[in-house]
C-alpha positions in Angstrom: 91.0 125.0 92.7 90.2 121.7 90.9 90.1 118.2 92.5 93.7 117.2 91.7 95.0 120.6 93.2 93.4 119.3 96.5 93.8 115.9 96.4 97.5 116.8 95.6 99.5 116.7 98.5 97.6 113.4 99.8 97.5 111.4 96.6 101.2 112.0 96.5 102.0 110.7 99.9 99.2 107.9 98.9 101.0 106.8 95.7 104.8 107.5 97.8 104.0 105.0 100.7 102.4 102.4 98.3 105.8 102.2 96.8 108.1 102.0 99.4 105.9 99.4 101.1 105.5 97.0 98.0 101.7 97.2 97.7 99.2 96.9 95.2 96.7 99.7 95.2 94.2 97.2 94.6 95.3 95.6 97.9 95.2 98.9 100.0 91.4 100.1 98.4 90.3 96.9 99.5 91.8 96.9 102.6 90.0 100.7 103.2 86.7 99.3 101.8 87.0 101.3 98.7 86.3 99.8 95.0 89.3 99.9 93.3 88.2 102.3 90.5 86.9 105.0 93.1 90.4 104.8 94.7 92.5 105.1 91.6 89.7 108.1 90.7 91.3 109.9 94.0 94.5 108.8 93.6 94.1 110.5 89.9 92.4 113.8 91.3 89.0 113.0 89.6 87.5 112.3 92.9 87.8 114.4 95.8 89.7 112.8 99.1 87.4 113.2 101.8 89.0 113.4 105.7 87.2 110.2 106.3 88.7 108.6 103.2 92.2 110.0 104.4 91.6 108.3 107.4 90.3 104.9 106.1 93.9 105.0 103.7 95.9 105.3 106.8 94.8 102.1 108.6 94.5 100.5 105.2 98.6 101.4 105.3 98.8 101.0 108.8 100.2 104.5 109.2 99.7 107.6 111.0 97.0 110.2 109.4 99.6 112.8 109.7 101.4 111.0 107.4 99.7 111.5 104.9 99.1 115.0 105.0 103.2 115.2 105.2 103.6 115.9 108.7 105.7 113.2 110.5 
């Protein structure tokens, strides 16, 4: 399984949410204390989300974890 397969379901819901909500991903990576390159390399499956990055998106979108992992 390669980094993008994993990342999948997460970036997705990532990249969905920034939408609807208007942002910037520059905005939300700064906001989760991320540089904005390492953020776009997870949102892109070259870097792997890690459970504590998942975690740091969600406050940074001031949303529940689950969320993110699709299950409202």
């Amino acid at each position: 399984m390669t980094i993008a397969e994993c990342n999948k379901p997460v970036a997705e819901n990532v990249k969905k949410i920034i939408d609807e909500k208007g942002l910037k991903q520059k905005v939300v990576a700064k906001k989760a204390n991320f540089a904005q390159s390492a953020f776009n390399a997870m949102l892109q499956g070259r870097r792997i989300i890690k459970p504590c990055d998942v975690n740091a998106i969600a406050q940074a979108l001031e949303i529940p974890v689950n969320t993110l992992y699709g299950k409202d």
